[in-house]
PyMOL Python script that loads the backbone (N, CA, C, O; Angstrom):
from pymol import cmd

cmd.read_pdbstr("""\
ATOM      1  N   UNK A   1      -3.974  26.219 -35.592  1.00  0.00           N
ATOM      2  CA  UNK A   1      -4.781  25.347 -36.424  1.00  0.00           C
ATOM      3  C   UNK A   1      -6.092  26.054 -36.750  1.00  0.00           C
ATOM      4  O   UNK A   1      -6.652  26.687 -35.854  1.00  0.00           O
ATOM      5  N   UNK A   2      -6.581  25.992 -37.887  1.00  0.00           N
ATOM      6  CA  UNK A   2      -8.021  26.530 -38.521  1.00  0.00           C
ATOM      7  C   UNK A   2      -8.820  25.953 -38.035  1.00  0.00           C
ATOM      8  O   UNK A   2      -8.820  24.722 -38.052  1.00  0.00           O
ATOM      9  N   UNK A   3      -9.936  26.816 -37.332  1.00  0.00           N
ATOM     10  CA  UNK A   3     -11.210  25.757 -37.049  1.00  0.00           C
ATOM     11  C   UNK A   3     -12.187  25.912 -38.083  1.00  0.00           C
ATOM     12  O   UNK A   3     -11.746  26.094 -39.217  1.00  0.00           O
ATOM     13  N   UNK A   4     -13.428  25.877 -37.919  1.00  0.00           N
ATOM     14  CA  UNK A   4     -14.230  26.113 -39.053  1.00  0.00           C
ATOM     15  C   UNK A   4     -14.615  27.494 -39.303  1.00  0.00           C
ATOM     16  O   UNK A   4     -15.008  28.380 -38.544  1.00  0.00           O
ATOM     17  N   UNK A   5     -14.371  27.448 -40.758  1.00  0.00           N
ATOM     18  CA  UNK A   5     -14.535  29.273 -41.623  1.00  0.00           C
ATOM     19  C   UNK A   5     -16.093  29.466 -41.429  1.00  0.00           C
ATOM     20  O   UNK A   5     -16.950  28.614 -41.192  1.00  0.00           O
ATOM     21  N   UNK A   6     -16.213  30.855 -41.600  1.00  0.00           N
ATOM     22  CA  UNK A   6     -17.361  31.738 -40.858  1.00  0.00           C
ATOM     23  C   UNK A   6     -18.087  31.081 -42.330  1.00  0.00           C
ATOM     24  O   UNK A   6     -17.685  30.975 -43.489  1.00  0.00           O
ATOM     25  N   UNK A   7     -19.232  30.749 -41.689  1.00  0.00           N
ATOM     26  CA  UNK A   7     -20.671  30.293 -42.588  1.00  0.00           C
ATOM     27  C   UNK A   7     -20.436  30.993 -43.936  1.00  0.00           C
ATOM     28  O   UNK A   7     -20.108  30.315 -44.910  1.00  0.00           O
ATOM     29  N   UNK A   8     -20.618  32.558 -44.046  1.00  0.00           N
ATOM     30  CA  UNK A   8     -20.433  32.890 -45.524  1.00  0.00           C
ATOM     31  C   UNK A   8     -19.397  33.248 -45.567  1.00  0.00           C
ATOM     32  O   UNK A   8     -19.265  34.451 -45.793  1.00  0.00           O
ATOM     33  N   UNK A   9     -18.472  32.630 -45.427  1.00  0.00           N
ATOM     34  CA  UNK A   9     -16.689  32.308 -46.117  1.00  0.00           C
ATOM     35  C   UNK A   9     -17.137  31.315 -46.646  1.00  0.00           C
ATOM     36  O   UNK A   9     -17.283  31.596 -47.835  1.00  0.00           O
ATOM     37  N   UNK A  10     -17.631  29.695 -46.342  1.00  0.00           N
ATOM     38  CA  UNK A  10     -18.157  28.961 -46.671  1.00  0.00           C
ATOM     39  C   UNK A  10     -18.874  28.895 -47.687  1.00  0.00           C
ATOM     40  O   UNK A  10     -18.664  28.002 -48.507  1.00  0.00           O
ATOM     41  N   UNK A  11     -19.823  29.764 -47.861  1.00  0.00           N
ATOM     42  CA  UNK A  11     -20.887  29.993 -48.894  1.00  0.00           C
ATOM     43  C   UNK A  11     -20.191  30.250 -50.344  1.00  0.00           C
ATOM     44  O   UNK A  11     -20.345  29.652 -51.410  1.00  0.00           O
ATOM     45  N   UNK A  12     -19.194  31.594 -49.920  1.00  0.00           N
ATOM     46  CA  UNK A  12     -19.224  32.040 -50.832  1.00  0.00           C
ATOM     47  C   UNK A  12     -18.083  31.390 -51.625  1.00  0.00           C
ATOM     48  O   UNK A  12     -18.133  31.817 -52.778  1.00  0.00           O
ATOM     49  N   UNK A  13     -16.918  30.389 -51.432  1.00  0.00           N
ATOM     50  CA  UNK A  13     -15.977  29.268 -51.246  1.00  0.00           C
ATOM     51  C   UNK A  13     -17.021  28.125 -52.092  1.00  0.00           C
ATOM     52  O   UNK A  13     -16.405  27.480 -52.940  1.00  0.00           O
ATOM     53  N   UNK A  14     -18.044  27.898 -52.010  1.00  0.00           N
ATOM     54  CA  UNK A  14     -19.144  27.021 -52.777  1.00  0.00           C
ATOM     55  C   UNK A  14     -19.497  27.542 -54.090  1.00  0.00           C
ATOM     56  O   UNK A  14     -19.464  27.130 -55.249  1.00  0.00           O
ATOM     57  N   UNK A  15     -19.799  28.456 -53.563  1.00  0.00           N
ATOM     58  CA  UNK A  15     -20.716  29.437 -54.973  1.00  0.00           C
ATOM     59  C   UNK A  15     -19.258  29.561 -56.168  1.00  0.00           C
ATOM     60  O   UNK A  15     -19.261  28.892 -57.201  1.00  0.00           O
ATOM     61  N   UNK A  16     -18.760  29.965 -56.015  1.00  0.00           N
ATOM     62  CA  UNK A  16     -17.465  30.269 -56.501  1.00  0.00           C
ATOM     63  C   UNK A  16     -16.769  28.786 -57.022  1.00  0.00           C
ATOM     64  O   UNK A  16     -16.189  28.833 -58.107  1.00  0.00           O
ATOM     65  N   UNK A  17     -16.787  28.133 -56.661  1.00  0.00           N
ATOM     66  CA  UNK A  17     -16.142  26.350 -56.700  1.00  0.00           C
ATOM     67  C   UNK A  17     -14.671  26.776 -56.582  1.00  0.00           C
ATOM     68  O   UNK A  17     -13.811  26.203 -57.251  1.00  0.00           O
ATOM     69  N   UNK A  18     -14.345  27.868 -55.661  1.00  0.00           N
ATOM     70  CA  UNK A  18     -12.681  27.802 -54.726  1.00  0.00           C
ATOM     71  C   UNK A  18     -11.838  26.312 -54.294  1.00  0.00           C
ATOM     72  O   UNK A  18     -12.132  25.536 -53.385  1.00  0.00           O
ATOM     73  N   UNK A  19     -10.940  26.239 -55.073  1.00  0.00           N
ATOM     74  CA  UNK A  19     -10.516  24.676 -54.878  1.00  0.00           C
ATOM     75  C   UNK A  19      -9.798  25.149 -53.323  1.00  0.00           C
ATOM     76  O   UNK A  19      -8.884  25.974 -53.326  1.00  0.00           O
ATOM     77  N   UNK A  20     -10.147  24.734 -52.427  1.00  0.00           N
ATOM     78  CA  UNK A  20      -8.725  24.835 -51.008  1.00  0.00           C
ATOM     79  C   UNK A  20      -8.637  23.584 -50.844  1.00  0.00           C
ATOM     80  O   UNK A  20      -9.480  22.689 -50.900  1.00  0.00           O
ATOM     81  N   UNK A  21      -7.094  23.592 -50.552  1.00  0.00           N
ATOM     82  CA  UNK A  21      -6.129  22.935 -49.960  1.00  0.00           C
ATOM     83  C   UNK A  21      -5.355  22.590 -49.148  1.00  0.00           C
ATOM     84  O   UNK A  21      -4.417  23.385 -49.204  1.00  0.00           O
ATOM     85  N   UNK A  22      -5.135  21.666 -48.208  1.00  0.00           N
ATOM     86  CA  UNK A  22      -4.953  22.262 -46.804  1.00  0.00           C
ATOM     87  C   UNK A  22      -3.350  21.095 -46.801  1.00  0.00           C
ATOM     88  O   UNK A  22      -3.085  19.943 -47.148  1.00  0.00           O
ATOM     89  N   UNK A  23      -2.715  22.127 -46.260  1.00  0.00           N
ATOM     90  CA  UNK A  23      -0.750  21.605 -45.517  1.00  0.00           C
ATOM     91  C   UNK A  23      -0.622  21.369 -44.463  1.00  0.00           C
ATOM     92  O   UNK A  23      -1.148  22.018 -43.560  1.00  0.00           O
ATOM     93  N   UNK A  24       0.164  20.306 -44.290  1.00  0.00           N
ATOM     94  CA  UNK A  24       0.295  19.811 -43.019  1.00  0.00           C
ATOM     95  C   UNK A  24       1.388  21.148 -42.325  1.00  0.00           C
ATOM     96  O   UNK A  24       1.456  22.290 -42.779  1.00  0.00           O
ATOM     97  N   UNK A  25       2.021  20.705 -41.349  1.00  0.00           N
ATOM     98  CA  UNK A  25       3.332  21.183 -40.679  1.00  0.00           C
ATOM     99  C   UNK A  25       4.466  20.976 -41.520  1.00  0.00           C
ATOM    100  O   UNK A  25       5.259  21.863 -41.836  1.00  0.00           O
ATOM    101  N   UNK A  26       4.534  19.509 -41.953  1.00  0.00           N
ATOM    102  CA  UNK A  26       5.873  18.623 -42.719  1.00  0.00           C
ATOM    103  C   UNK A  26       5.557  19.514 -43.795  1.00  0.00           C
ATOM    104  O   UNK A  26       6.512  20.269 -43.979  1.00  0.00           O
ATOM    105  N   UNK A  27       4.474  19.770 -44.693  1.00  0.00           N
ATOM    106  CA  UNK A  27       4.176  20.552 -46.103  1.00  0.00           C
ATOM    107  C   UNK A  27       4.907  22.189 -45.866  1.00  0.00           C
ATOM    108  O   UNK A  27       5.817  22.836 -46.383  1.00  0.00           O
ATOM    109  N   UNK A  28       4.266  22.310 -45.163  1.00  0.00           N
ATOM    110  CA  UNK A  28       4.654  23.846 -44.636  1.00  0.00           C
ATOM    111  C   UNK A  28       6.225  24.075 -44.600  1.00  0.00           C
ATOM    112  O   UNK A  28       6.876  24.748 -45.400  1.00  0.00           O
ATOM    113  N   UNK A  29       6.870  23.104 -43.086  1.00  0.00           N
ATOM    114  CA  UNK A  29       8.379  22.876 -43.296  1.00  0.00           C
ATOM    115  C   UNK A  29       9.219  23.020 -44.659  1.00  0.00           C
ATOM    116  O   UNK A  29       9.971  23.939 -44.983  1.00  0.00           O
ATOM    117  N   UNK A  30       8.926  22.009 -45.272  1.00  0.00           N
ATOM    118  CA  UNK A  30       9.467  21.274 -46.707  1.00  0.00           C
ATOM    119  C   UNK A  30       9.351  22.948 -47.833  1.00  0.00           C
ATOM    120  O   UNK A  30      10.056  23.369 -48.750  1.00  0.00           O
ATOM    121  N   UNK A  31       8.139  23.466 -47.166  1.00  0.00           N
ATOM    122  CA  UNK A  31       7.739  25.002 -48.500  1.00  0.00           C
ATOM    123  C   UNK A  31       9.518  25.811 -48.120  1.00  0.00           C
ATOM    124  O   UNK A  31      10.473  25.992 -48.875  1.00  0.00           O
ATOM    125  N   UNK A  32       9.335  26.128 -46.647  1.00  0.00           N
ATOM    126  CA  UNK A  32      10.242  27.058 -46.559  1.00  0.00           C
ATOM    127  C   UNK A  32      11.463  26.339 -46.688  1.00  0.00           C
ATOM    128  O   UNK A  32      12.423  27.106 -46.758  1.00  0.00           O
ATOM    129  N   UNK A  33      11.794  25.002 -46.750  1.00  0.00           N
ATOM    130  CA  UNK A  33      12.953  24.665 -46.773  1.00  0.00           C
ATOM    131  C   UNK A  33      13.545  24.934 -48.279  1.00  0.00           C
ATOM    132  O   UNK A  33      14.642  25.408 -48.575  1.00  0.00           O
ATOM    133  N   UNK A  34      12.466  24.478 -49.160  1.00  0.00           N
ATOM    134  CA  UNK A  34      13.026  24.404 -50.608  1.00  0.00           C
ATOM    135  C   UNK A  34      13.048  26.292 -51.144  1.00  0.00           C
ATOM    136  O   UNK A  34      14.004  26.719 -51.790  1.00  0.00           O
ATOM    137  N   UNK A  35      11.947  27.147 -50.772  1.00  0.00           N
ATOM    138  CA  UNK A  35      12.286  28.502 -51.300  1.00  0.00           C
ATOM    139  C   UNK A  35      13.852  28.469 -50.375  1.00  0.00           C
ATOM    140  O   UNK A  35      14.689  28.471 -51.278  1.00  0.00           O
ATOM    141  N   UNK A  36      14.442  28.448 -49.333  1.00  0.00           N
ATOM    142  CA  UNK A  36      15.196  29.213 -48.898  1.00  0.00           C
ATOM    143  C   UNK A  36      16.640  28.433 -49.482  1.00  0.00           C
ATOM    144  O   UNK A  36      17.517  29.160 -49.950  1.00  0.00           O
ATOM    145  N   UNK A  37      16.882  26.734 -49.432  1.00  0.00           N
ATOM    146  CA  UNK A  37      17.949  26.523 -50.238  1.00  0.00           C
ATOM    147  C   UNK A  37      17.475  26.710 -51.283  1.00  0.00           C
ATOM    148  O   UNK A  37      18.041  27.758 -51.596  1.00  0.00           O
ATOM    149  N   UNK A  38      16.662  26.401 -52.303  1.00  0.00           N
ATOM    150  CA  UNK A  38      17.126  26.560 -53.935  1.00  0.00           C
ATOM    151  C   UNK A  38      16.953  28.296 -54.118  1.00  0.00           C
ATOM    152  O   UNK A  38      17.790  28.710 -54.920  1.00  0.00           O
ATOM    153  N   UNK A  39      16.164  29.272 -53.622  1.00  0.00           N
ATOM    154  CA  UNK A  39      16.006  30.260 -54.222  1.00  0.00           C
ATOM    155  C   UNK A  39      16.470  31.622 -53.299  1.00  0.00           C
ATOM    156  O   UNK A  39      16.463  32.808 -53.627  1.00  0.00           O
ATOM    157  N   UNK A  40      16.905  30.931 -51.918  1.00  0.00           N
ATOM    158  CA  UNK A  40      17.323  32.104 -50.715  1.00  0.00           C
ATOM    159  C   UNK A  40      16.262  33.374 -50.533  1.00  0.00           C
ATOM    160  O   UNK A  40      16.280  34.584 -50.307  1.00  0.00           O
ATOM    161  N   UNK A  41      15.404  32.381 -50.759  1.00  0.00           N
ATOM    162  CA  UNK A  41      13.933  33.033 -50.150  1.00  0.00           C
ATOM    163  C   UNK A  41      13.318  32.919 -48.816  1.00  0.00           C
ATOM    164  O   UNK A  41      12.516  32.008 -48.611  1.00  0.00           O
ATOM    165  N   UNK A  42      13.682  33.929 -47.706  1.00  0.00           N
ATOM    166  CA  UNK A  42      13.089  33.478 -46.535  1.00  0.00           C
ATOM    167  C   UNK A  42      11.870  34.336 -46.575  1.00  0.00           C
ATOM    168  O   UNK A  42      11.724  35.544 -46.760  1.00  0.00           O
ATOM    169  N   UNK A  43      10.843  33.132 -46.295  1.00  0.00           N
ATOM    170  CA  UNK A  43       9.126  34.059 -46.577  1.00  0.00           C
ATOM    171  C   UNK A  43       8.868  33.650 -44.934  1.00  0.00           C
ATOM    172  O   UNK A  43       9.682  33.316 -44.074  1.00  0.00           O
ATOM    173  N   UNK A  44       7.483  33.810 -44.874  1.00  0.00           N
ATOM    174  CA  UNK A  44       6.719  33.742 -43.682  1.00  0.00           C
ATOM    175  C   UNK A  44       5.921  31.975 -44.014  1.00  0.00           C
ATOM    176  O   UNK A  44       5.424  31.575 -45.067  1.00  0.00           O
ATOM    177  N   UNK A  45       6.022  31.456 -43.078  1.00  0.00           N
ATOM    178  CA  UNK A  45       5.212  30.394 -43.472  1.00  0.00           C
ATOM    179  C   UNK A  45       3.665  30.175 -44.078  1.00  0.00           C
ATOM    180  O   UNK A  45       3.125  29.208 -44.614  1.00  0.00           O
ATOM    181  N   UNK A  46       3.248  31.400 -43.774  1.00  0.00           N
ATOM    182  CA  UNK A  46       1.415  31.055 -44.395  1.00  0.00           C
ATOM    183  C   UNK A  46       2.131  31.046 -46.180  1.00  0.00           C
ATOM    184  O   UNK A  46       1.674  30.260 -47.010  1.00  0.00           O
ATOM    185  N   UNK A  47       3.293  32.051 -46.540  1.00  0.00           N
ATOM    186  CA  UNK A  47       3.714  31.518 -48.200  1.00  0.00           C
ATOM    187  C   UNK A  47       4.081  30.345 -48.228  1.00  0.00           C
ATOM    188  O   UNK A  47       3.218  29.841 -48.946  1.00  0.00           O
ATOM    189  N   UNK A  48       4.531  29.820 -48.042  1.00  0.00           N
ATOM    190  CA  UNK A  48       5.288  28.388 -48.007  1.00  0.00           C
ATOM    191  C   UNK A  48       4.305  27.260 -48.172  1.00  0.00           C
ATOM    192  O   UNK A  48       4.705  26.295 -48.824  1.00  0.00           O
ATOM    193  N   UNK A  49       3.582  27.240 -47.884  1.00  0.00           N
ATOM    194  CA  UNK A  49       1.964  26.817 -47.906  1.00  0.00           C
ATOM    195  C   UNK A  49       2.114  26.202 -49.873  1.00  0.00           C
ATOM    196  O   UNK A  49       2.285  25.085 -50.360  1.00  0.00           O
ATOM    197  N   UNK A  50       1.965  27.414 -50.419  1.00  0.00           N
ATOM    198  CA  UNK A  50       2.153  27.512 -51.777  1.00  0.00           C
ATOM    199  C   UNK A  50       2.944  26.351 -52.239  1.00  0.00           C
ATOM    200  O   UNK A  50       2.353  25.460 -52.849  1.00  0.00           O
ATOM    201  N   UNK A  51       4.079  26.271 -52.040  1.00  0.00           N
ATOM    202  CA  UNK A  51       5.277  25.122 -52.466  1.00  0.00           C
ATOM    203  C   UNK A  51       4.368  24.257 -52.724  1.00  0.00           C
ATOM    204  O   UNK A  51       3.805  24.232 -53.819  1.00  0.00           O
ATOM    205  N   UNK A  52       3.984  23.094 -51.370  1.00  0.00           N
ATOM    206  CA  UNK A  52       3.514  21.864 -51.299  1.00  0.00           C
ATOM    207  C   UNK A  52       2.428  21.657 -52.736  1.00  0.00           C
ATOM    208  O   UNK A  52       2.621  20.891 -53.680  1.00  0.00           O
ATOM    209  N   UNK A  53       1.080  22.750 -52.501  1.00  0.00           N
ATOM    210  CA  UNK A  53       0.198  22.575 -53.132  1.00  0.00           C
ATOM    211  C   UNK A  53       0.328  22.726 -54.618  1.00  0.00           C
ATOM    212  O   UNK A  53      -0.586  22.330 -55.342  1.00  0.00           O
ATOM    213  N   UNK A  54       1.709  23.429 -55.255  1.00  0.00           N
ATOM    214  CA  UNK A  54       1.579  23.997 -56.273  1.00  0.00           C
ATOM    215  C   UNK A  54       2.471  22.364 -57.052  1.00  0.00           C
ATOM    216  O   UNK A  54       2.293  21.947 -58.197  1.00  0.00           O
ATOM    217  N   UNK A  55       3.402  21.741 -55.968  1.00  0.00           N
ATOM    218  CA  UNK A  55       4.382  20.319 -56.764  1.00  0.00           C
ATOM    219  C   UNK A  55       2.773  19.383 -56.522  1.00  0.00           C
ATOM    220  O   UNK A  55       2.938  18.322 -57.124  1.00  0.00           O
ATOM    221  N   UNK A  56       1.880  19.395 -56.124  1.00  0.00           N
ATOM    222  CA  UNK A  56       0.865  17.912 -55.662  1.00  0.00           C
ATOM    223  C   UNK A  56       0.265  18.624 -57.259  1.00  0.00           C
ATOM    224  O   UNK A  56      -0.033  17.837 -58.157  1.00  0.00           O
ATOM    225  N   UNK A  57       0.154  19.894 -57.447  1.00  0.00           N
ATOM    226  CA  UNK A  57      -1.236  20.336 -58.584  1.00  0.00           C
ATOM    227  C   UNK A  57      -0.353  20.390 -59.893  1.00  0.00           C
ATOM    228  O   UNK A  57      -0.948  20.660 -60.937  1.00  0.00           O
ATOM    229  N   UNK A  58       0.653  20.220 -59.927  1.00  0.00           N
ATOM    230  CA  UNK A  58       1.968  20.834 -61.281  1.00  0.00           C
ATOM    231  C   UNK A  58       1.281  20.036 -62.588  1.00  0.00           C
ATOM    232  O   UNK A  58       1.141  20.608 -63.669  1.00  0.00           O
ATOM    233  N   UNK A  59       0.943  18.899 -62.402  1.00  0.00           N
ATOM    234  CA  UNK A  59       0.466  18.659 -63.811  1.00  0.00           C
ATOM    235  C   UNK A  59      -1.427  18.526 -64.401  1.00  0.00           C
ATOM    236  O   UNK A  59      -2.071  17.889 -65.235  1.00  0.00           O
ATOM    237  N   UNK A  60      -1.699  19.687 -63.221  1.00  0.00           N
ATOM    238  CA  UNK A  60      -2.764  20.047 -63.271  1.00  0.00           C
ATOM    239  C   UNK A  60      -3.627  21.158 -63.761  1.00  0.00           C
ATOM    240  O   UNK A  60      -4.806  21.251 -64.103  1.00  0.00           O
ATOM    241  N   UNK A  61      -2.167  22.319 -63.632  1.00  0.00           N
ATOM    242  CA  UNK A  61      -2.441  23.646 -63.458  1.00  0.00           C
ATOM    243  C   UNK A  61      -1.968  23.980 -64.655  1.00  0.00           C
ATOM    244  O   UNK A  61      -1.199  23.230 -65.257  1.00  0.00           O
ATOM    245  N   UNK A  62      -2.403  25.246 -65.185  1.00  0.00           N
ATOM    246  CA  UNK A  62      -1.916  25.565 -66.425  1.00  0.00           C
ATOM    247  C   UNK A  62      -1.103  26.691 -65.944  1.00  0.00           C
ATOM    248  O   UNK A  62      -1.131  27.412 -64.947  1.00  0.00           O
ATOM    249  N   UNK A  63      -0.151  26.568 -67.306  1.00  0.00           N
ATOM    250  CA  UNK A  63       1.026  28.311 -67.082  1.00  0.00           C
ATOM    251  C   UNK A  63       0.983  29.185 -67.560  1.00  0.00           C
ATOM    252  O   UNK A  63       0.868  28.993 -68.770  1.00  0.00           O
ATOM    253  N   UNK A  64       1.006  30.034 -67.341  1.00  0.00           N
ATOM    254  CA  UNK A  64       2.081  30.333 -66.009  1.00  0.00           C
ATOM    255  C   UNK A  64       1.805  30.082 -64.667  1.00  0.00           C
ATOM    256  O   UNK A  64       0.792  30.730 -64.408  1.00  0.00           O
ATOM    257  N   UNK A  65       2.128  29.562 -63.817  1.00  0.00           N
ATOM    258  CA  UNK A  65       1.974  29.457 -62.667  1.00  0.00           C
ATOM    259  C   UNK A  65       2.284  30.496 -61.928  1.00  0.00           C
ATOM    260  O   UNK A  65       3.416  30.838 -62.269  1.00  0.00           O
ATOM    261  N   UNK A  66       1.765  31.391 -60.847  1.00  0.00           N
ATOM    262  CA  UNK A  66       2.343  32.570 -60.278  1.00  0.00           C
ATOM    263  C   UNK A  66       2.024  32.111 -58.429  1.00  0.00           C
ATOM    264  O   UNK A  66       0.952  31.986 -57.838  1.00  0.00           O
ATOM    265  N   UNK A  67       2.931  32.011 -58.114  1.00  0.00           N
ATOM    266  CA  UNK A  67       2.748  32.288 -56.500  1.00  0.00           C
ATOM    267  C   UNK A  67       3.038  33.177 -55.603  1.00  0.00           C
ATOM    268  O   UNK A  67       4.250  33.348 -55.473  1.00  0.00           O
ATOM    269  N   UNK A  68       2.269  33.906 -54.833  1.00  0.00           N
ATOM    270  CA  UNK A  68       2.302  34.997 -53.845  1.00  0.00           C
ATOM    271  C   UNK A  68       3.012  34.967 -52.263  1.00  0.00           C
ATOM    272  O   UNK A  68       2.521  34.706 -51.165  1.00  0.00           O
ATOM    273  N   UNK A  69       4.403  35.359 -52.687  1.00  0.00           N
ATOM    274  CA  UNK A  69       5.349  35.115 -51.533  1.00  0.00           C
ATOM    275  C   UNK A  69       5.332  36.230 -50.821  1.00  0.00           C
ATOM    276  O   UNK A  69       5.566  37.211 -51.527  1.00  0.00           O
ATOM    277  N   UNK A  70       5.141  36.486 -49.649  1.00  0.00           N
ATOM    278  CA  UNK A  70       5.312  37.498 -48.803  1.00  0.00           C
ATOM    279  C   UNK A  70       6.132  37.391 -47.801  1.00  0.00           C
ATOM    280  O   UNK A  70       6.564  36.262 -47.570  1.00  0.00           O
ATOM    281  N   UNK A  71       6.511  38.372 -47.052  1.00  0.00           N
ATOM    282  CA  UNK A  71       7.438  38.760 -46.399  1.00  0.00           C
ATOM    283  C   UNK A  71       7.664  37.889 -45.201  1.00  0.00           C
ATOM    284  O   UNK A  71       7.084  36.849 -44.893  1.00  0.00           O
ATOM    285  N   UNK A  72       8.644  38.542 -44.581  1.00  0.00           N
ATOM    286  CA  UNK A  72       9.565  37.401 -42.977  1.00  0.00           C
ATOM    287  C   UNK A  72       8.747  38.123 -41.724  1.00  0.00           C
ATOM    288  O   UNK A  72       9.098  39.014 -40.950  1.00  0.00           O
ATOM    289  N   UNK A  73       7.709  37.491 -41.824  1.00  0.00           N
ATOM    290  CA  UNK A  73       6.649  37.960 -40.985  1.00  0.00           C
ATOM    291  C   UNK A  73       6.809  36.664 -39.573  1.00  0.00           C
ATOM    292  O   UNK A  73       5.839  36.342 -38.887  1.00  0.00           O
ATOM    293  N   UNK A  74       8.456  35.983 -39.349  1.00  0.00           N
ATOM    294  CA  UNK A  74       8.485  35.295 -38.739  1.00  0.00           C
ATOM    295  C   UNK A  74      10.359  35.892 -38.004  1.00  0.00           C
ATOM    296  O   UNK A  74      11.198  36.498 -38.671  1.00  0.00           O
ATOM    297  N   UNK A  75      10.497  35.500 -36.668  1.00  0.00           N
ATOM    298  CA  UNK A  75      11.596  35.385 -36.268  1.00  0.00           C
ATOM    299  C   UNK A  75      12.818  34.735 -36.708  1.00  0.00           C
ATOM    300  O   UNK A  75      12.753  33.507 -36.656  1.00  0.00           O
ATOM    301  N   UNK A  76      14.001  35.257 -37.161  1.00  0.00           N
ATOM    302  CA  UNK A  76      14.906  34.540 -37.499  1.00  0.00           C
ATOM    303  C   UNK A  76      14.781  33.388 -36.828  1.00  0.00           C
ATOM    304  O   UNK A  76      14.192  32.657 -37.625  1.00  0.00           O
ATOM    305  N   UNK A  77      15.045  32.584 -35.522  1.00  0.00           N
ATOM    306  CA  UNK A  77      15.387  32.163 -35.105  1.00  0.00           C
ATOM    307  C   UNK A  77      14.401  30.955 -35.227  1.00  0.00           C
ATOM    308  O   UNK A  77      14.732  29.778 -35.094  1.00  0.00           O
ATOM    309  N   UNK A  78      12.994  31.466 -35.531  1.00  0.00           N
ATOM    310  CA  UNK A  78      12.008  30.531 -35.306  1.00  0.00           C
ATOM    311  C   UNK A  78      12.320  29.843 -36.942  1.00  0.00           C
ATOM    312  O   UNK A  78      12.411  28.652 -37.239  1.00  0.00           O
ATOM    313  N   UNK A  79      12.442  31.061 -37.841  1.00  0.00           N
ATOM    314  CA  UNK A  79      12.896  30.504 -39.258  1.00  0.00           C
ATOM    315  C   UNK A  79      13.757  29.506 -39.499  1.00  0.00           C
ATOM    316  O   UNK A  79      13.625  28.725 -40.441  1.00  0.00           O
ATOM    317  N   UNK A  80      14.666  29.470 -38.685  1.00  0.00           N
ATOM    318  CA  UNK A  80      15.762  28.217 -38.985  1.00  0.00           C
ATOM    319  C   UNK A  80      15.473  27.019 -38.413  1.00  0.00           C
ATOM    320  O   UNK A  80      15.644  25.955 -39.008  1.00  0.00           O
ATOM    321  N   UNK A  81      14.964  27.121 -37.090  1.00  0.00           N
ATOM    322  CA  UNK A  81      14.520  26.281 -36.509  1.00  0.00           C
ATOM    323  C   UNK A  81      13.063  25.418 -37.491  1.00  0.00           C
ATOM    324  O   UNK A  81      13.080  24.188 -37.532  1.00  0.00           O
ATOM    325  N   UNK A  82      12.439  25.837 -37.879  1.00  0.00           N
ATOM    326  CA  UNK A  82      11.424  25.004 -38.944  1.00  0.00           C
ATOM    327  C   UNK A  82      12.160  24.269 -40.047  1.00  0.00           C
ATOM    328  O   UNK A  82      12.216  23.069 -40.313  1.00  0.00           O
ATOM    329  N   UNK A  83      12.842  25.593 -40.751  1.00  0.00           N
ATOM    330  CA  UNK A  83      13.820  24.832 -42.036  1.00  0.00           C
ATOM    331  C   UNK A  83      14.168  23.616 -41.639  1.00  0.00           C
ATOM    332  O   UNK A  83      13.825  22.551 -42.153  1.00  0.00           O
ATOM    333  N   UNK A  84      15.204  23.870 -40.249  1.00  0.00           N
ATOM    334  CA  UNK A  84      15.866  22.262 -39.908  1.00  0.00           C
ATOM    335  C   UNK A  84      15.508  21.289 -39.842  1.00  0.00           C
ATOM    336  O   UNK A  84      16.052  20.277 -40.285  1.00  0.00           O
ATOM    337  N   UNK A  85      14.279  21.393 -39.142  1.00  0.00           N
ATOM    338  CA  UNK A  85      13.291  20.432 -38.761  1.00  0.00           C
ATOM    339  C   UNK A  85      12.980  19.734 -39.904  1.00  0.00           C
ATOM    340  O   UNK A  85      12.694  20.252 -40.984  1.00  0.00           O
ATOM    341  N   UNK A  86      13.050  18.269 -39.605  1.00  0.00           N
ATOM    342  CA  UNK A  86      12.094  17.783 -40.501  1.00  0.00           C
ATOM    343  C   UNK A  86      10.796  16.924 -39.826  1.00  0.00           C
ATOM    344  O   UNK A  86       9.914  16.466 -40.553  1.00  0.00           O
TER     345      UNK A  86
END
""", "prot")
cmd.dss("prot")
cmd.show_as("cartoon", "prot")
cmd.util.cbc("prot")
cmd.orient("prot")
């Protein structure tokens, strides 16, 4: 879990007007569940992140939409075990 970002992460997150967004576990789950059935994408969960925020912002955001999926920076085993989970 994130505790609080270093003062000028903060700052500069202001200055900037950085929209963040924050995922639960269930958000997170639900990311890797839908890349891996609809697109047989197994990412690392900090990507998966992306999913949730990008269906809550979809008629917000303009397109192209691009999201930054990175690699299986997670254990098979731990991977399936999240997917399943709901």
């Amino acid at each position: 879990m994130l505790g609080t970002t270093h003062p000028k992460v903060q700052q500069r997150i202001a200055e900037r007007h950085v929209a963040v967004h924050l995922v639960d576990e269930t958000g997170i789950r639900r990311g890797l569940r839908c890349l891996f059935t609809t697109h047989g994408l197994a990412v690392e969960p900090s990507s998966a992140i992306t999913i949730p925020v990008v269906k809550e912002q979809l008629g917000k955001l303009e397109a192209p939409i691009c999201a930054i999926l990175t690699g299986e920076n997670i254990a098979r085993e731990d991977f399936f075990r999240l997917v399943q989970e709901e």
